[in-house]
C-alpha positions as CSV (number, residue, x, y, z in Angstrom):
1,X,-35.1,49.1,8.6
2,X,-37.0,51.1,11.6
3,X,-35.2,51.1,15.1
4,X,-38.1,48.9,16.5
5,X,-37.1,46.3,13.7
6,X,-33.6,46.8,14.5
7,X,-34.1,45.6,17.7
8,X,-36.2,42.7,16.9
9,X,-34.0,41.4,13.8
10,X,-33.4,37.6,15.3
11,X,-29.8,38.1,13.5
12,X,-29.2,40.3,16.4
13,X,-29.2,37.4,18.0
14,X,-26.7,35.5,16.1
15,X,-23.5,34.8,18.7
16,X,-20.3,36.5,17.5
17,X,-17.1,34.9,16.3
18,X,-15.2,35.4,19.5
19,X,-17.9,33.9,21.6
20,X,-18.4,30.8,19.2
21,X,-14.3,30.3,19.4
22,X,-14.7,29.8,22.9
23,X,-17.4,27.1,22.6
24,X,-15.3,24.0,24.3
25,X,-16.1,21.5,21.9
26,X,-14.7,23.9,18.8
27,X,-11.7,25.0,21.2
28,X,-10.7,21.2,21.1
29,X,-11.6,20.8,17.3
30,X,-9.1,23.7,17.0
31,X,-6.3,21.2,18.4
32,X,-7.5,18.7,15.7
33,X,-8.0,20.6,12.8
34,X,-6.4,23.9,13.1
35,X,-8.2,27.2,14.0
36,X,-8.5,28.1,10.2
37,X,-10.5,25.4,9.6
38,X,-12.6,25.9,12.6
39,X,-13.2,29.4,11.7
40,X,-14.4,28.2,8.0
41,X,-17.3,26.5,9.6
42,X,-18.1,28.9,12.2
43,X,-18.4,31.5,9.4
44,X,-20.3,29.4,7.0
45,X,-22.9,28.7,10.2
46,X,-23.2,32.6,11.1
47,X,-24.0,32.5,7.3
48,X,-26.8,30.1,7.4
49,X,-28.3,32.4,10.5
50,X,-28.1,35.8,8.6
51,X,-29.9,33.7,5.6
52,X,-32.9,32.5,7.7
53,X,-31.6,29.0,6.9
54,X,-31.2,28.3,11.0
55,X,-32.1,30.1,14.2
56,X,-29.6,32.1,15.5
57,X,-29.5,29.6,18.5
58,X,-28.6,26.8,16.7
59,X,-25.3,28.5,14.9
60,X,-22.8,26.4,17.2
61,X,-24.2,23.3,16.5
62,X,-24.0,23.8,12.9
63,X,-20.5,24.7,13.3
64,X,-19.9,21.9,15.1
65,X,-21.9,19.2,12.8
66,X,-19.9,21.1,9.6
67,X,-16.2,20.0,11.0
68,X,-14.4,17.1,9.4
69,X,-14.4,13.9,11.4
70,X,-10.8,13.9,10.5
71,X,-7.6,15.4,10.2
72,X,-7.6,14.0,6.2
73,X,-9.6,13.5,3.5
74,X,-8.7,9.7,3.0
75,X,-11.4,7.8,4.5
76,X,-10.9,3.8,6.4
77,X,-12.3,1.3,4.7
78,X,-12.9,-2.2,5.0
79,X,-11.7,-4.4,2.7
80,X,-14.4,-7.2,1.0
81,X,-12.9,-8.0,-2.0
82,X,-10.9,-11.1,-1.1
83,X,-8.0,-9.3,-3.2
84,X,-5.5,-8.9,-0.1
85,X,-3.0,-6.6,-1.9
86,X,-5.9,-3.9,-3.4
87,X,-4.0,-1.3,-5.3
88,X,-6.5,1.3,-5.3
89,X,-7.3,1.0,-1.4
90,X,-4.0,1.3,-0.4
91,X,-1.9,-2.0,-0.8
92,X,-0.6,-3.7,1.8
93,X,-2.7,-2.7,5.5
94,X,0.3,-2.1,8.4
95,X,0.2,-3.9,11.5
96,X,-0.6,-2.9,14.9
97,X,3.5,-3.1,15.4
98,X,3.6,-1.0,12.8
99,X,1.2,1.6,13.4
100,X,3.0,1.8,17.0
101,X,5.9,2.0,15.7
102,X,5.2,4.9,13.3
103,X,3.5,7.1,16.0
104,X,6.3,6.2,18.4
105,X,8.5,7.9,15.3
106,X,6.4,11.0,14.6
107,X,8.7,13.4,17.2
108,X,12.1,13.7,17.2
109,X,13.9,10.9,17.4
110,X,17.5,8.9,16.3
111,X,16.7,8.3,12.7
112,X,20.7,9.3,11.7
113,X,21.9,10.1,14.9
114,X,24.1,8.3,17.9
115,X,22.8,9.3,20.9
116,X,26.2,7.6,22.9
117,X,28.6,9.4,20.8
118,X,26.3,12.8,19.8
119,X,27.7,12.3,16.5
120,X,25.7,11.5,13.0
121,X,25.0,8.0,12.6
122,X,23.8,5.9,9.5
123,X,20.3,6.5,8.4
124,X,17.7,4.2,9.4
125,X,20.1,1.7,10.9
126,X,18.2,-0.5,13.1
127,X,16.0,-1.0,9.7
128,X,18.6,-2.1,7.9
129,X,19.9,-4.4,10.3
130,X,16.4,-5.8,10.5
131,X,16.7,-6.5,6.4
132,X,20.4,-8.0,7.1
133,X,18.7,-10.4,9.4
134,X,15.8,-11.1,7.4
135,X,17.5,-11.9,4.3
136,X,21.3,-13.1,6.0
137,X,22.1,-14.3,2.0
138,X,22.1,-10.3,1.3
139,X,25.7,-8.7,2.0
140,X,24.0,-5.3,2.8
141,X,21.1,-3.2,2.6
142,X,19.2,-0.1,1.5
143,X,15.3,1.8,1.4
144,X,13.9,4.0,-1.4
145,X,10.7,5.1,-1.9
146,X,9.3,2.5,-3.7
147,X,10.3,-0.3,-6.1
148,X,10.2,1.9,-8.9
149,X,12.4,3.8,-7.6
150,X,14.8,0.9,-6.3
151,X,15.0,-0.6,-10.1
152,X,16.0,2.9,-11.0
153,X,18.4,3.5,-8.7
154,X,20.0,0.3,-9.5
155,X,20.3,1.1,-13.2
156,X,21.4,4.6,-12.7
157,X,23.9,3.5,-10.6
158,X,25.1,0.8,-12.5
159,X,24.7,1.2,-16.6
160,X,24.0,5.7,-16.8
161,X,25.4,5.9,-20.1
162,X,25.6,2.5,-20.8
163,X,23.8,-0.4,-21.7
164,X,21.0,-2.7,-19.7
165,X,20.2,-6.1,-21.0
166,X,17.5,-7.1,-20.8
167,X,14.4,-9.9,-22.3
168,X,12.0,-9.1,-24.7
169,X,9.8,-11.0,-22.8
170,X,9.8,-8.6,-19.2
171,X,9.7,-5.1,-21.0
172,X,7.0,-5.0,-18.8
173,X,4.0,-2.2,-17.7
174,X,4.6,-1.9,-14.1
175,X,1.1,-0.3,-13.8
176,X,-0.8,3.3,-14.7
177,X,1.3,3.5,-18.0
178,X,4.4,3.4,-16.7
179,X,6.3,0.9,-18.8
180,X,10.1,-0.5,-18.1
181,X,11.9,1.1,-21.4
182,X,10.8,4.1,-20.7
183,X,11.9,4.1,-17.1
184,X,15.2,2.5,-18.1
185,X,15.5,5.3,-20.7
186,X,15.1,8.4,-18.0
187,X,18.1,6.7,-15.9
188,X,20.3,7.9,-19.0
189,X,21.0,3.8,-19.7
190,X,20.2,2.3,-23.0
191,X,18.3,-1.0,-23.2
192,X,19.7,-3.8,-25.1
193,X,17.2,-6.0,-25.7
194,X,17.9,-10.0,-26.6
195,X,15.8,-12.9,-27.4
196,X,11.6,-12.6,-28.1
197,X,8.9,-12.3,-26.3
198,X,8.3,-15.8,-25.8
199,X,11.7,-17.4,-25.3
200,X,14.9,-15.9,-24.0
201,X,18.2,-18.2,-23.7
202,X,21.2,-17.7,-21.5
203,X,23.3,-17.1,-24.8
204,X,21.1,-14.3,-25.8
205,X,22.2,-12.7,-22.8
206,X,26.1,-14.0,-23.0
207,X,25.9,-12.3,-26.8
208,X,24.9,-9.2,-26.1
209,X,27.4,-8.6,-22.7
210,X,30.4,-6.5,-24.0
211,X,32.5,-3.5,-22.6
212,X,29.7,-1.3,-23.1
213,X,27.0,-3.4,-20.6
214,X,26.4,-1.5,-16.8
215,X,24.7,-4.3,-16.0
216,X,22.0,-7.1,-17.0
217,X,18.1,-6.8,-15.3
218,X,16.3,-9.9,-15.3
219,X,12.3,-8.7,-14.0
220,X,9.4,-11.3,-12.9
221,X,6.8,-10.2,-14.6
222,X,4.4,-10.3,-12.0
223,X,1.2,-9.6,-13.4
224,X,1.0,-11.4,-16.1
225,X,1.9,-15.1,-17.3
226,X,3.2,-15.8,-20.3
227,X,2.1,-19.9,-21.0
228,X,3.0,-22.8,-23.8
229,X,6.0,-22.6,-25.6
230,X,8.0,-20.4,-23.5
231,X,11.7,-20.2,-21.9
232,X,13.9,-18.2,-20.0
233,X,17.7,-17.7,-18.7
234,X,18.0,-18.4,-14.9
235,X,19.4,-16.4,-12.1
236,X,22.1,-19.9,-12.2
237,X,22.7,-19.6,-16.0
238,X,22.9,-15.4,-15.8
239,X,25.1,-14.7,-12.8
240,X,28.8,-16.0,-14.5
241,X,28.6,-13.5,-17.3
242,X,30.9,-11.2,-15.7
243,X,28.9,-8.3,-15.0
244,X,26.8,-7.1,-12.3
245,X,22.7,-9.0,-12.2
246,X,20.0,-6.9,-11.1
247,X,16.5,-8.9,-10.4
248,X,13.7,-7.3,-9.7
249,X,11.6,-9.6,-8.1
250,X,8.4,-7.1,-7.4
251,X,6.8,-8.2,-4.9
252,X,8.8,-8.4,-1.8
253,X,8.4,-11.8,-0.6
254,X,12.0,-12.7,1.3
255,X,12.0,-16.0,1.7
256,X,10.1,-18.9,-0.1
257,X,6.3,-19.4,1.0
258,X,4.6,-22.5,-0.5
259,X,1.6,-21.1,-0.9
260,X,2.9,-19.1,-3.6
261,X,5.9,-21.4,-5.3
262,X,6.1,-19.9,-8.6
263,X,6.8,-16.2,-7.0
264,X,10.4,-15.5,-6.7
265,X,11.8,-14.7,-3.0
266,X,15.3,-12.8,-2.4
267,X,17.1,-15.3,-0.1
268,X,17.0,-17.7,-3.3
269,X,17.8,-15.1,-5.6
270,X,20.7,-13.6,-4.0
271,X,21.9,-17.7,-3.5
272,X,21.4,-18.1,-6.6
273,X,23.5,-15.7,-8.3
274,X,21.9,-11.9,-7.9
275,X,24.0,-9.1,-7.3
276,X,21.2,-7.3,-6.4
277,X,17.6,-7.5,-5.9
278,X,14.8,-5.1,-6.1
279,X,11.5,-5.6,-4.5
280,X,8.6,-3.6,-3.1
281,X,7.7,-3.7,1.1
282,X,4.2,-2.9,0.8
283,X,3.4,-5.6,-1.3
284,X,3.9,-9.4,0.1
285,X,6.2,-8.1,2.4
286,X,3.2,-6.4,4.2
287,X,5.2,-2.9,5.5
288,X,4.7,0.6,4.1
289,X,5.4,1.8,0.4
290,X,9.2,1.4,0.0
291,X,11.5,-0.1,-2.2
292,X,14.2,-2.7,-0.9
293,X,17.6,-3.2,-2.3
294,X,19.5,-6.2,-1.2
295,X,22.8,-7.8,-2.7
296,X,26.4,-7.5,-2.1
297,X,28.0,-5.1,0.4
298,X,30.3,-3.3,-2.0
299,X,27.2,-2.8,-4.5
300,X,25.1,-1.5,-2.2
301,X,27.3,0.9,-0.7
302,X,27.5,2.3,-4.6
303,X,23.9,2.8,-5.0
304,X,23.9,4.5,-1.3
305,X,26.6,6.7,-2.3
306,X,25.4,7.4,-5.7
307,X,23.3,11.4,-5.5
308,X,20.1,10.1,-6.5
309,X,19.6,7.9,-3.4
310,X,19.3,10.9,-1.5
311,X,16.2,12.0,-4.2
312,X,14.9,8.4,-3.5
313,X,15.3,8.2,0.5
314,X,12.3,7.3,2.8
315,X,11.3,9.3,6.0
316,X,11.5,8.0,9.4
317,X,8.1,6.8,9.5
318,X,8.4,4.4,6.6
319,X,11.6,3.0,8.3
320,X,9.8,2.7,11.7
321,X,7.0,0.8,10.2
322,X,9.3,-1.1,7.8
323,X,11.5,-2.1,10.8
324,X,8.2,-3.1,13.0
325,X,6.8,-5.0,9.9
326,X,10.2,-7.1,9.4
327,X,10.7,-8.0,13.9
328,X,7.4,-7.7,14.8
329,X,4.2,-10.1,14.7
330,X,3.1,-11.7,11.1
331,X,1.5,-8.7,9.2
332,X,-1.9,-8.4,8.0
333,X,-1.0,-9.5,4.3
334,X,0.3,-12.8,5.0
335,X,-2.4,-13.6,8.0
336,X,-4.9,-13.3,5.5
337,X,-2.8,-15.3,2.5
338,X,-2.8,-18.0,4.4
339,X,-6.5,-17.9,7.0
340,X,-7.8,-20.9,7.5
341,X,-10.7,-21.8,5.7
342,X,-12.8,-23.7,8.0
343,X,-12.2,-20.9,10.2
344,X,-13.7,-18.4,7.3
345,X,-16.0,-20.1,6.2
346,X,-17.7,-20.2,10.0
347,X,-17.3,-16.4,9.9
348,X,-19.4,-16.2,6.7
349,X,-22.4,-18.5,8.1
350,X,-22.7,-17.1,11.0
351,X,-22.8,-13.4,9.5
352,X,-25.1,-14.5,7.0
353,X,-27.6,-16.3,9.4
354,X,-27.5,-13.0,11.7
355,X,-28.6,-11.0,8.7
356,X,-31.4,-13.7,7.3
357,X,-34.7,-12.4,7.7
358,X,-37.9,-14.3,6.4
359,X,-38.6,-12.2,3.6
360,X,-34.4,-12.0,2.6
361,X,-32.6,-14.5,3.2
362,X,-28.6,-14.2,2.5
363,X,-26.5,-16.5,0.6
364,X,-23.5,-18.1,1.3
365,X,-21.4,-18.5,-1.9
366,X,-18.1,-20.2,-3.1
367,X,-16.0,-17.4,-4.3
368,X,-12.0,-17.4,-5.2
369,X,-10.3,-14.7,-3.4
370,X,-6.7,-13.1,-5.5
371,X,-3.1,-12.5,-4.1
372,X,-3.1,-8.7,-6.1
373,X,-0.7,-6.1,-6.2
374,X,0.7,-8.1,-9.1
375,X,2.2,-11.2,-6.9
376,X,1.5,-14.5,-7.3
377,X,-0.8,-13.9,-10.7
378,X,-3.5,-16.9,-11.5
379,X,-3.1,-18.5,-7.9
380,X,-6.3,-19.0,-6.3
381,X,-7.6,-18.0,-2.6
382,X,-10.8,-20.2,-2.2
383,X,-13.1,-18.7,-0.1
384,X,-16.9,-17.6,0.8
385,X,-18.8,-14.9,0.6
386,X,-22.2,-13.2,1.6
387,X,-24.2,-12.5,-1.6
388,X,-26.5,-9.8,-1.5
389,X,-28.3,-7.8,-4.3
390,X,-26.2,-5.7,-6.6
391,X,-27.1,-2.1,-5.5
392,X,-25.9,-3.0,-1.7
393,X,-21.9,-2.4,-3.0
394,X,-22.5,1.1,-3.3
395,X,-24.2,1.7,-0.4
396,X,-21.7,0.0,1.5
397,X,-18.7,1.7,-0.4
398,X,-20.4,4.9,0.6
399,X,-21.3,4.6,3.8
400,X,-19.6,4.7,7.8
401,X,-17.6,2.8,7.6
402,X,-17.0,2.3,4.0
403,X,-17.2,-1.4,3.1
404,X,-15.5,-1.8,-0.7
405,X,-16.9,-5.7,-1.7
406,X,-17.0,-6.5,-5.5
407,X,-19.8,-7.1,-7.8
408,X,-19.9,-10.5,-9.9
409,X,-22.7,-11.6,-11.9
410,X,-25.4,-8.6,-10.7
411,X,-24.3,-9.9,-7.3
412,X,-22.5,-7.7,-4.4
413,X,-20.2,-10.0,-3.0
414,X,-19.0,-10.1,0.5
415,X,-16.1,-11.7,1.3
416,X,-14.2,-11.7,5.0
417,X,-11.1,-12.8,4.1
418,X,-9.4,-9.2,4.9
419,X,-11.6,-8.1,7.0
420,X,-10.4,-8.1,10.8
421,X,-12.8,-10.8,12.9
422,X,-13.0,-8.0,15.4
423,X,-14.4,-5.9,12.3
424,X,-17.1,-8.1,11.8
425,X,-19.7,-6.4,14.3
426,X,-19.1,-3.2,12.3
427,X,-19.4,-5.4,9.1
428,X,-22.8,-6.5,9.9
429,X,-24.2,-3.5,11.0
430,X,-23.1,-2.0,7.9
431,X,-24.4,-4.8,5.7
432,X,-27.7,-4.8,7.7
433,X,-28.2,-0.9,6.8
434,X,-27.4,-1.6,3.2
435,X,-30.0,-4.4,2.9
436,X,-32.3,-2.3,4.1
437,X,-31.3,0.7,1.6
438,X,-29.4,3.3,3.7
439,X,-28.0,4.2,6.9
């Protein structure tokens, strides 16, 4: 390179590093994402400028437009399924309550400690007093991190090195391969199973109980239904057999709802006999991911005290947003269990007649909307929904915002039920790019 090229290179021009870091909007981005991160993109802009790809002028704006628009890769979506406990997209959506109450918790703050005595105080109390008062039928309390991990805790505690009885009919798959024997068998307990698959008496149960039972677990099986000639012990018919009764009722619901009447709640279990129940929060319950144990006092104090609850412990932003989910307003779940129809329905034509055109007109279809998250299995959620040609549900699951809907019959189907009503200007926006093939 001759000195008069030197001198007329346009990378000359390209800014340097330290200049770039001072730009204000990547000095803010640095408070967002960390000055690592920044740096990445600054470096792979400077790049593009030494390759020709962009003018040396234009390297902090490329910079810029290469940061994440968040802090994590998990991306908001809006939920059109009409499945209001969705697994895969995260189960059960917190409540403003909640979602206060968790950044209210993200400093420091009293999670085990009295701040009138400056001594150590019980973990998560207010939480658990908030359970007590939910559920008064429940002696006393305690939060894990999930149910799986409640049902485990409640065997190890109970039968390690002994024996769990339990129906041939609920040796159940709780979901991505995990199956119940198997998690019985890493708590050290063995399973004793009784009756078949189909039909389980209350003397199956009374025949197998000897010195060598921890305890028996009765489990709804909540994804499935088992129908015709079928039969099972009770909560009633199990609780006198002398030993401790674990039910884990999945779901979470706490007290009777008669929208779902075949889905067991815990205030009716623990009257009915229980010595303690298991049950997720993030499911019908509506909190965070956490697994509740409820039963009597003396019980649950042995599973606290037992070392694997401290293993199983949640942090103090699953008990802010659990506590906020049990006091606070009725949670997203159960607001969209029970919307109104006429009220939904209304949504749905108006949507669809703001995103008619002559040449496209948009449907409004019957559809039948589903509890999920394995509660309340065959019970129906009639509903509408937009229909709109197939290829729309990727676009929308891949645009901003993300809209997941579901495909049915080479139709994308659209359905508002858990989507926010002040979503619904987003929605159509969204749907309006789709139908016309992109953003």
């Amino acid at each position: 390179m001759t000195p008069e090229t030197a001198r007329t290179d346009p990378r000359r021009r390209i800014p340097r590093t330290d200049a770039l870091l001072a730009d204000p909007a990547l000095v803010e981005a640095s408070t967002r994402h960390g000055s690592a991160v920044v740096r990445q993109a600054v470096r792979a802009a400077q790049e593009q400028a030494r390759a020709g790809r962009i003018a040396p002028e234009e390297v902090a704006a490329a910079a810029r437009a290469a940061l994440p628009s968040s802090s994590t890769t998990l991306r908001p979506l809006l939920n059109a399924t009409g499945v209001v406990v969705h697994t895969n997209i995260g189960r059960a959506p917190l409540s403003d309550a909640a979602l206060q109450a968790v950044t209210a918790a993200a400093g420091y703050v009293d999670v085990e400690f009295d701040t009138a005595t400056g001594a150590r105080a019980r973990r998560g109390r207010g939480t658990l007093a908030a359970l007590r008062d939910a559920v008064p039928a429940a002696g006393d309390a305690l939060v894990v991190n999930n149910g799986a991990a409640a049902l485990v805790l409640a065997t190890t505690a109970l039968a390690a090195g002994r024996e769990v009885v339990v129906s041939r009919g609920e040796m159940v798959e709780i979901g991505d391969g995990f199956r119940l024997p198997e998690l019985i068998a890493s708590t050290g307990a063995r399973l004793r199973e009784v009756g078949t698959t189909n039909r389980t008496r209350a003397a199956d149960y009374a025949e197998a109980v000897g010195p060598d039972t921890g305890c028996i677990l009765k489990v709804h099986p909540s994804n499935f239904r088992v129908e015709g000639f079928t039969g099972a012990a009770s909560v009633e018919d199990l609780a006198p057999l002398g030993v401790p009764l674990v039910v884990d009722i999945g779901s979470g619901l706490l007290a009777p709802d008669p929208l779902l009447p075949d889905e067991p709640d815990a205030t009716t279990t623990l009257l009915a006999g229980a010595t303690i129940v298991t049950a997720s929060g993030d499911k019908l319950l509506g909190g965070p991911q956490a697994g509740l144990l409820l039963g009597e006092a003396d019980t649950v104090e042995r599973l606290r005290r037992h070392p694997l609850a401290r293993a199983l412990r949640v942090d103090k932003l699953t008990l802010a947003a659990l506590e906020a989910t049990l006091r606070g307003p009725v949670p997203p779940v159960s607001a969209y269990l029970h919307a109104d129809a006429t009220a939904l329905r209304a949504r749905t034509e108006r949507m669809a007649y703001a995103l008619a055109s002559a040449d496209q007109p948009v449907d409004v279809v019957d559809v039948v909307g589903r509890v999920g998250g394995g509660g309340g299995p065959g019970v129906p959620l009639p509903g509408w929904a937009l229909a709109l040609p197939e290829g729309c549900a990727e676009l929308l699951r891949t645009g901003e915002p993300g809209v997941v809907a579901r495909v049915e019959r080479h139709r994308c189907l659209v359905d508002l039920r858990c989507v926010p009503p002040e979503a619904d200007g987003v929605l159509e926006e969204a749907l309006r790019a789709a139908l016309h093939g992109g953003r």
